[in-house]
N, C-alpha and C positions, 0 to 999 in steps of 0.2 A: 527552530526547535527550542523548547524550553527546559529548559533545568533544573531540578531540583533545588532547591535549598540548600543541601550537605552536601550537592556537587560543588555550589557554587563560591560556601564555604572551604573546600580543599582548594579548587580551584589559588582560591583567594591566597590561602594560603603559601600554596607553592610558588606563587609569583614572588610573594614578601620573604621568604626563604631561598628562595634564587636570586632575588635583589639585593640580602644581606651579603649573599656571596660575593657577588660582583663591584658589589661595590665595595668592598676590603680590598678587593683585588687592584681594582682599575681608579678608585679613589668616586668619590659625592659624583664628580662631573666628566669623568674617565667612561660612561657606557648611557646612551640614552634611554627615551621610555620604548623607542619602538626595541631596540636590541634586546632590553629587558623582557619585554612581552615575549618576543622571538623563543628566546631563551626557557620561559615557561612553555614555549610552545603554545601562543595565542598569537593573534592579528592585533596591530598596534589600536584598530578600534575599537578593542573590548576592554580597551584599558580605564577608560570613565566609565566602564559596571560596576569597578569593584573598587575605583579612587575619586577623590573630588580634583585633585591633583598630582601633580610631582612631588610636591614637599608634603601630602597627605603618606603617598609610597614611602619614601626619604625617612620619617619619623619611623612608620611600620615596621621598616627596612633593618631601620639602625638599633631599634630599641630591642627586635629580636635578639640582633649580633651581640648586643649588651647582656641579654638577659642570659645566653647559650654563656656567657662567660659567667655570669652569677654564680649560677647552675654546676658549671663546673668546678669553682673552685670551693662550693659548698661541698659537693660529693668530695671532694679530696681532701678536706677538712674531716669530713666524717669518718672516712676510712681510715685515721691514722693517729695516732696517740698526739696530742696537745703539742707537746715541745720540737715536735718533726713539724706541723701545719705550714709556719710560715716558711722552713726551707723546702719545702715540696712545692708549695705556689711559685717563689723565685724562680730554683731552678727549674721547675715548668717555663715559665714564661721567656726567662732569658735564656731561652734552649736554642740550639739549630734549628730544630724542626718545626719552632711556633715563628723564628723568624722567616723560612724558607713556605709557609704557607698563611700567605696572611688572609686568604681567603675562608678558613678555617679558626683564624685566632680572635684575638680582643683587637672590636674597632675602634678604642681609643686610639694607638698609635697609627693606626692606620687610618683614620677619617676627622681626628681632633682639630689639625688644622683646616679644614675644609668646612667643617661643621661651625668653624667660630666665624663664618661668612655668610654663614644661612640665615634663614628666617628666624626669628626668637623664639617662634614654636617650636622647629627643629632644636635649637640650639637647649631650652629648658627641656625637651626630653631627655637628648643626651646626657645634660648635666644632672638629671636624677638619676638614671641608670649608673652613670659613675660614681655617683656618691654610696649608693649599695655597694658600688664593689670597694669604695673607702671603707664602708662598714664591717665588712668581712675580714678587712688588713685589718684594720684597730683593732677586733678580738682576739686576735692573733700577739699582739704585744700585751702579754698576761702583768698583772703588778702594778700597771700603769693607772693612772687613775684618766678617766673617759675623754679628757679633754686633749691632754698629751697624748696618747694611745691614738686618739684622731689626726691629731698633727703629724705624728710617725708615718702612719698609713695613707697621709697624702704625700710625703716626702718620700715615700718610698714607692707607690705610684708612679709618682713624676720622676723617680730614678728608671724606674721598669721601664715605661713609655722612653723614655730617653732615648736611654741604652739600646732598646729594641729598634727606635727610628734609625739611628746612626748604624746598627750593623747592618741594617737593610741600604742603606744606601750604599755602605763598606762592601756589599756584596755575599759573596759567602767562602771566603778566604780565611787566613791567617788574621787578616786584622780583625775583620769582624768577629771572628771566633775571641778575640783580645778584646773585644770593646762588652761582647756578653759576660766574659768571665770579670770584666774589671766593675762592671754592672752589680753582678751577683755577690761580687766581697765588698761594693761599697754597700749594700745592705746586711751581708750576713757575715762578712769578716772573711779573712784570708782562709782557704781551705786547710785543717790542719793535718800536715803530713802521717801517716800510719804510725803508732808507735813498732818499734824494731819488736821483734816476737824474742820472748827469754829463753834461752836452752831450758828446755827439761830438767827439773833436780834429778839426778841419780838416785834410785834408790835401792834395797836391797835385793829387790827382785829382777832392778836392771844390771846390776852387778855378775 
């Protein structure tokens, strides 16, 4: 039977969107090509219709999972006045819930060391995609002038990916809940307690 074109397009699609997922999940070499296929719901031999290879997938795979993170931390940027931006990314990112679904989150910490083993084609996509979402932290440090403002947002990057690897390994306890929170104050500072609320003045009509 033959196919359309815009089948074969979606088709294509949901494969490199089910690939992105799984492999956050299970890591670069954690799920094969036939399970992938599986998974889209194809036969392992329709897999050279729509790839030249593994590391053709791999690139597709990863560079979505990158770009769904763009994507996102753009829209959250938007919705929110300047000076809240970059503590909304943090605490986004060093959350429980972006640690306990890494299938769902940024594949840097979930594929960066696996990815520095790949092909150098794999590996320069990756490294473009992350450098956008460098770009996005750097506008976020307002005052700064572009050069520092970049070196922040890779240092704080490399704090987020960290912090995120290590509570995932910690599990999802007590400690790990300590290694996000110590995550998020080495970027954004200690959380500052509530100020105490002032009695009410008395006034004449409360008299």
């Amino acid at each position: 039977m033959r196919y359309s074109k815009e089948h074969k397009l979606q088709t294509h699609a949901r494969i490199v969107k089910r690939a992105s997922v799984k492999l956050r999940e299970k890591g670069a070499h954690g799920i094969g090509v036939a399970d992938l296929m599986k998974e889209a719901g194809l036969t392992h031999g329709g897999f050279y219709a729509h790839f030249d290879s593994r590391d053709a997938l791999m690139i597709e795979a990863v560079t979505h999972a990158m770009d769904r993170s763009t994507e996102h931390w753009k829209k959250q940027s938007e919705a929110i006045p300047a000076e809240k931006r970059l503590p909304a990314i943090v605490n986004s990112y060093l959350s429980a819930e972006h640690r306990d679904n890494p299938g769902q989150g940024c594949a840097v910490p979930a594929l960066a060391a696996e990815i520095a083993r790949e092909s150098a084609k794999t590996r320069k996509a990756f490294a473009g995609r992350m450098e956008r979402l460098i770009g996005i932290l750097a506008r976020q440090f307002h005052g700064l002038p572009p050069k520092a403002a970049r070196k922040r947002a890779m240092a704080t990057l490399a704090t987020m990916m960290g912090s995120l690897v290590m509570a995932r390994v910690a599990g999802s306890g007590e400690f790990s809940d300590e290694i996000l929170k110590s995550g998020r104050e080495a970027i954004l500072g200690p959380a500052r307690p509530a100020s105490p609320r002032r009695p009410a003045k008395r006034t004449a009509a409360s008299t």
